[in-house]
Every structure is written in C-alpha cells, then in structure tokens.
N, C-alpha and C positions, 0 to 999 in steps of 0.2 A: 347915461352915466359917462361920467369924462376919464379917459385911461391917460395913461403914458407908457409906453413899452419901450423897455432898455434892453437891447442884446447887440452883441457884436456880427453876431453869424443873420445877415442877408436872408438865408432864407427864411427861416426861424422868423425873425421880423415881417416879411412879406405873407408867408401862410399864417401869421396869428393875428396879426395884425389885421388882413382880411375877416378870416373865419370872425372875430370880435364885430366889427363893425358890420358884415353880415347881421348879425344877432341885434343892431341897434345904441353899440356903445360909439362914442364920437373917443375915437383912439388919432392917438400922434406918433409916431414909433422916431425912434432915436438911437444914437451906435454905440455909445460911450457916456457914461456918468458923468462926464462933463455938460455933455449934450442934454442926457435927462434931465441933472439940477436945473438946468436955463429954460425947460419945456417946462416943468415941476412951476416953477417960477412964474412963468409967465398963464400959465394953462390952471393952475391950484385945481388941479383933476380931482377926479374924488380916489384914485387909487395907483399908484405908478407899481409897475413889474418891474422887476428891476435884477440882473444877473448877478453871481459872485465874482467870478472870474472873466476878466479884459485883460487885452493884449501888453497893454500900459498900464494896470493898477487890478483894484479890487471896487464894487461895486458896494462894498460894505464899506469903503473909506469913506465914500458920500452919503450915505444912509441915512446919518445925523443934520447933515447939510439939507437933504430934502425936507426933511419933518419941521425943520426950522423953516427953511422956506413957505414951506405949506404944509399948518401945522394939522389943517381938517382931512391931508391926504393920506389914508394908508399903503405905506410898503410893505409890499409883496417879495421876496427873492424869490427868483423863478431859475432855479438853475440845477445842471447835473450834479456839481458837489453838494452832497448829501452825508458831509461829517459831519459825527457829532461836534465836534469845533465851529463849523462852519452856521450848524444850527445853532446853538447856544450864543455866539458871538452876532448873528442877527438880531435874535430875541432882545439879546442885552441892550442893543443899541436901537431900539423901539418898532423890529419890523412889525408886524401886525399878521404874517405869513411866510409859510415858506413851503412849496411846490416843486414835486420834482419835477424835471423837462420829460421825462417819462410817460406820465400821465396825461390822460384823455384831455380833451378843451373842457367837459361837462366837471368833472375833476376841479379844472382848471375854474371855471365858472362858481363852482358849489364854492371855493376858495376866497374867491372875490367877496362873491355875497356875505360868508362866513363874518372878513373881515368888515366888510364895510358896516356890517351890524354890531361891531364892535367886540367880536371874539376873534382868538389867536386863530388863524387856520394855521396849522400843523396837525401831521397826521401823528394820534398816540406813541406810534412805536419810535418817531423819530423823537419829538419828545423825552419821554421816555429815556430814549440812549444819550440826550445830551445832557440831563438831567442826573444819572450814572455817573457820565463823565465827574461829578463834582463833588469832593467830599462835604458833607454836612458838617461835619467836624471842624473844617478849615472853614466855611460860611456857613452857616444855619440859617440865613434870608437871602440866599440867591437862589430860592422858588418863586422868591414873590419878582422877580424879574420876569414872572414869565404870567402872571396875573393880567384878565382884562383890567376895562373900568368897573364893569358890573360886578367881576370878583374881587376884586380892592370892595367894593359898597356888604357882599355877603362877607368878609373879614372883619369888619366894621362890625356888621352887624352881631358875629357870631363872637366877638370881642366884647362886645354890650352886652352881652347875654339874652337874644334875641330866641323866640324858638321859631320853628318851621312859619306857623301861622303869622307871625308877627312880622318874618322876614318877606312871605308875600307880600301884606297889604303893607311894607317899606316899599320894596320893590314894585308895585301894583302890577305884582305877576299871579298866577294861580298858583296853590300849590305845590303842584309837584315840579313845574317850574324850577320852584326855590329850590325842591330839594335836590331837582339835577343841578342847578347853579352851586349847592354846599356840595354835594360829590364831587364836580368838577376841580370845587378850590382844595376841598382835603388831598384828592391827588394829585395837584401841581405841586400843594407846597410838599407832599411826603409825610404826612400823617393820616392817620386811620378814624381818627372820630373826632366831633366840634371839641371835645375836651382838651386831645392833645394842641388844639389848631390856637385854644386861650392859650394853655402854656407857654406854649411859640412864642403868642404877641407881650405878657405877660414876661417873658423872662429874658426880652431884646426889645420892649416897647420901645428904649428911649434909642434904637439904633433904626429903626424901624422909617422909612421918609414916604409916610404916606401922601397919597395924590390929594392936590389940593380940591379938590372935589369928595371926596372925604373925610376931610383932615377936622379934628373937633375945632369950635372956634375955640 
C-alpha cells in the first residue's frame, strides 16, 4: 500500500514514517501541503496523512487539491486539533478520516484500513460533537456530508423502500451486515428509524445531490 505522510514536525515524520514501512507500506513523507499535493500527484498513493495545522497555512486548504489530484487517494487528517470545527470542516471537504496524534500506530493502522475500505474513520465521539456543533434547523442535510459510498447505496435503498433482506442481496452483503450498514446511516444523518430516514429524503429530495453512483438514471 502507497502512503503519503504530511507533517511539519521532523520527528513525527521520521518515527512514523519508519514504524509504516516497517509494516510493509511503500510511504514518501513530506513537510508542507505544498510538498504533499506534488507527492499526491506524482505518487496517486492509495492514502495520504495529512496534518491541520503548518507553519504557513492550513492543511485543510489543500484537502480539495489532493482528491482532485488523485481522486482513488484517501485523506486522512492526522493531527492534534481535535475541534469540533476542525472535524466537521474536514469531513465536508472529502477527508475519508481523521486521527488524533495521540493515538497508538495500531489505532493509526485500523484508521487506514477503515478508510481505504471505503468508511469514514472517525471515532463516534468526535463525530458526534461535530455533528452537535450544527443546527438541523438551519441545514437538515449536512449529515449526509458525512455518508460513505456504501451509505449513500443503503439511503438509496431505504428511500426505494427496500427491506433488510433485499438490501443485502443489493449489497451482496449478509444480513446483518445491512443491518449494521442501516444503523450506522440512521445515526449519521440523526434519525431513529428507516421511516424518519424516507421523510428526510422525501421532504428535501430535490435539494438532495446525490453521488453519481447512486443517482437514478
């Protein structure tokens, strides 16, 4: 697996950087978001880390610049600010994760995988509070900013009026699979049962920009 690691601080770079390619991933490490995008770019890794805070800018200004670049790469924030702002304003702009500097390399590791299988890694609680942060009232679909691919396909499906059964063999997952993929999307977007999740689509459908991997023809 091809990395990209973006941080300012030297050591941080040299001990993770190691410990990774230890493990067998073919990692490039770089100082500055300028630096990443150009490795991003030339490297289209399967996953770049990437910090919030540099000495000259934000790491979330290029966020958008990477995924365009290399749009099969996901980003990671890997960094100590852990605001709810800081979370939410990743998500929005398509990280695929976000890891505190606090935690373990295995942490770190589970995170990667997480993402590169196409789920959000963020941990519940952080989640959670960026999520808080925003009133329903002023946006009622800035949850679905925080949707994989696979939950945009169970929104879909639970908008068709799909049941459990049906959404497995959509998905060609087992069972309970589906039914942990419908729990996960009822508490992103902030609703309690598939019934409230139709109303949602249902009463903002046409504000709704679903992925085009979804999208009806």
């Amino acid at each position: 697996m091809k990395l990209v690691l973006c941080d300012d601080h030297e050591l941080i770079l040299d001990t993770l950087g190691a410990a990774l390619s230890g493990l067998g991933y073919d990692v490039v490490t770089t100082h500055s978001p300028a630096e990443g995008l150009e490795a991003v770019r030339d490297m289209q890794p399967d996953a770049c880390l990437l910090d919030v805070n540099y000495p000259n800018g934000s790491g979330l200004d290029v966020l958008p610049l990477i995924r365009q670049a290399s749009p099969g790469t996901k980003v990671l924030i890997f960094s100590a600010d852990t605001s709810s702002s800081a979370v939410r304003t990743a998500i929005a702009l398509g990280a695929s994760g976000y890891v505190r500097k606090d935690r373990g390399l295995l942490h770190l590791i589970e995170a990667i995988d997480l993402a590169i299988g196409g789920h959000l890694a963020v941990e519940p609680g952080a989640l959670q509070a960026a999520l808080r942060t925003v009133d329903a009232a002023d946006d009622p679909l800035w949850t679905l900013s925080f949707l994989t691919d696979r939950e945009w396909e169970v929104l879909r499906c639970i908008a068709d009026g799909l049941g459990t059964d049906e959404i497995a063999s959509f998905l060609n997952v087992r069972r309970s699979t589906a039914r942990t993929h419908v729990q996960n999307l009822l508490t992103k977007i902030g609703v309690h049962s598939r019934l409230q999740a139709v109303a949602l689509v249902a009463a903002h459908g046409a504000d709704i920009n679903w992925p085009p991997h979804v999208r009806r023809a």
